[in-house]
C-alpha positions in Angstrom: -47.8 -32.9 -74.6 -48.5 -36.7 -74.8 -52.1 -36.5 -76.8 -53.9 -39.9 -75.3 -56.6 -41.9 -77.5 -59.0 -43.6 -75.1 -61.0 -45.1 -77.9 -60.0 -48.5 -78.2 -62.5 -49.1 -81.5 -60.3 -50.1 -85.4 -60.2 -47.2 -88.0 -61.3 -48.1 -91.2 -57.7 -46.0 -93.8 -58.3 -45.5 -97.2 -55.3 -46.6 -98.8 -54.6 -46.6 -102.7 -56.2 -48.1 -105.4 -59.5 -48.7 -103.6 -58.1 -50.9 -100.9 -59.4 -49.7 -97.4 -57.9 -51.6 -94.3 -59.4 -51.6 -90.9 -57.1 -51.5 -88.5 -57.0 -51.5 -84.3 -55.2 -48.3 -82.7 -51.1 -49.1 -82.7 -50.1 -49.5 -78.8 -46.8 -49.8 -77.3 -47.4 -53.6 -77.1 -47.6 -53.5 -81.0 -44.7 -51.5 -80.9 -42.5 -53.6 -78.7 -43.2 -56.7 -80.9 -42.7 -55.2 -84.0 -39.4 -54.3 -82.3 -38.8 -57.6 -81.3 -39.7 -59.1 -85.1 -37.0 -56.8 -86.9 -34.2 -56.9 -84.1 -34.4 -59.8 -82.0 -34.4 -58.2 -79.1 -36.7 -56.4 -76.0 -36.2 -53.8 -73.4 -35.3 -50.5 -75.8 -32.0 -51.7 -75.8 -31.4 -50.7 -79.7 -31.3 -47.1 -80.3 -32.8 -44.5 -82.5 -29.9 -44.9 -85.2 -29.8 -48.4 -85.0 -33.5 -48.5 -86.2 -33.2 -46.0 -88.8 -29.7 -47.7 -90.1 -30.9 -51.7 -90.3 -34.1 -51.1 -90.8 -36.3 -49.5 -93.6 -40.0 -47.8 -93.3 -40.9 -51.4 -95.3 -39.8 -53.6 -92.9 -41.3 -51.7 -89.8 -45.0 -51.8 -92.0 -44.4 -55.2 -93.2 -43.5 -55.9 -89.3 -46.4 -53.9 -87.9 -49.5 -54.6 -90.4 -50.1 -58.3 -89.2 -50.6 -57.2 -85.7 -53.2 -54.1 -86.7 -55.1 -54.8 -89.9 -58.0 -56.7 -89.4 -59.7 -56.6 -92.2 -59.8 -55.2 -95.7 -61.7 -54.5 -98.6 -60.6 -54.0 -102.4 -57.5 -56.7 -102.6 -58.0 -59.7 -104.3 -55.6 -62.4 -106.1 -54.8 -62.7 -109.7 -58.5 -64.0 -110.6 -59.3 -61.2 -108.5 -61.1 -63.8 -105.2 -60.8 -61.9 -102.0 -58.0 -62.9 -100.4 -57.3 -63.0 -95.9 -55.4 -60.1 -94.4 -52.5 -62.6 -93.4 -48.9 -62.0 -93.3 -48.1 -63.1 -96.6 -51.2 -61.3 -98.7 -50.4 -58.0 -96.0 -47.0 -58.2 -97.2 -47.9 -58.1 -101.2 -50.2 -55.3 -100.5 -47.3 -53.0 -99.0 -45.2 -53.8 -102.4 -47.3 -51.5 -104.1 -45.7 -48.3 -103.4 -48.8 -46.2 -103.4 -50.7 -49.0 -100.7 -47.2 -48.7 -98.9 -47.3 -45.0 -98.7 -50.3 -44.7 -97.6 -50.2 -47.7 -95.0 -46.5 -45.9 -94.1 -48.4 -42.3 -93.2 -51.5 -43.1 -92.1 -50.7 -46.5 -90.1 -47.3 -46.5 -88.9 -45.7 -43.3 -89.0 -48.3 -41.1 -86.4 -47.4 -44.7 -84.2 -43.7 -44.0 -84.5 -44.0 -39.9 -83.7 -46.7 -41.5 -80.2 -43.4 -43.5 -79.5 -41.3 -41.0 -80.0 -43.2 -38.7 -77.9 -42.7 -40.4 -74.9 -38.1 -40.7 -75.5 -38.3 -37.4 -73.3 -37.4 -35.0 -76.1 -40.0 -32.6 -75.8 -40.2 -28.7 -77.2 -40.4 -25.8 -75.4 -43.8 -25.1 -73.9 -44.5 -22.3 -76.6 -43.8 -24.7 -79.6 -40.4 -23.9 -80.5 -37.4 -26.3 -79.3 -35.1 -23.9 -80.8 -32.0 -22.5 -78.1 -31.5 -19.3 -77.9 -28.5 -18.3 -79.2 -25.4 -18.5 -77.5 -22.4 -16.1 -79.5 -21.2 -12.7 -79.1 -22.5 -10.3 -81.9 -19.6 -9.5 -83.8 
């Protein structure tokens, strides 16, 4: 079942180490462009193991956080001055692993199971996608 969002209004995520980032719902458009960024190229034309084997969970949120993350609170620099959410200071962030994971589970990964919801592999209607089975009892 494809589970639709029609509210269009940023989600503030609680992250690690009191950094909160307020980001805009992931579309497809996102999606497509973040595709574009790590592969050079449009129309789906990579597959599912050619993402998985290039391309680490990093580079997809370092790829994807730009485009989403509006604002923030709790990052700083080294004197501790608020700094932009821009590519470059987005991109420190998601070197702390605990910011990453967070960003990584909350962020991007219930985007890439929306995406992957739509690739036409679906379950069976009563939750289970397991086949019955198919050899002779012995």
């Amino acid at each position: 079942m494809l589970r639709l969002n029609l509210n269009p209004d940023p989600i503030w995520h609680d992250l690690a180490r009191g950094v909160r980032v307020l980001c805009c719902p992931v579309t497809s458009s996102h999606m497509e462009k973040v595709r574009e960024d790590l592969f050079g190229k449009t129309g789906g034309a990579e597959t599912e193991a050619d993402e998985t084997d290039a391309i680490t969970f990093v580079d997809w949120c370092k790829a994807l956080a730009p485009r989403v993350v509006l604002d923030w609170e709790g990052v700083g620099d080294e004197s501790g001055d608020p700094v932009p959410p821009d590519a470059e200071w987005l991109s420190a962030m998601l070197d702390d692993d605990q910011c990453f994971v967070a960003f990584r589970d909350r962020v991007l990964m219930p985007a890439l199971l929306a995406d992957a919801e739509g690739n036409g592999s679906t379950g069976a209607p009563n939750g289970t996608s397991e086949a019955p089975g198919t050899a002779k009892a012995a």
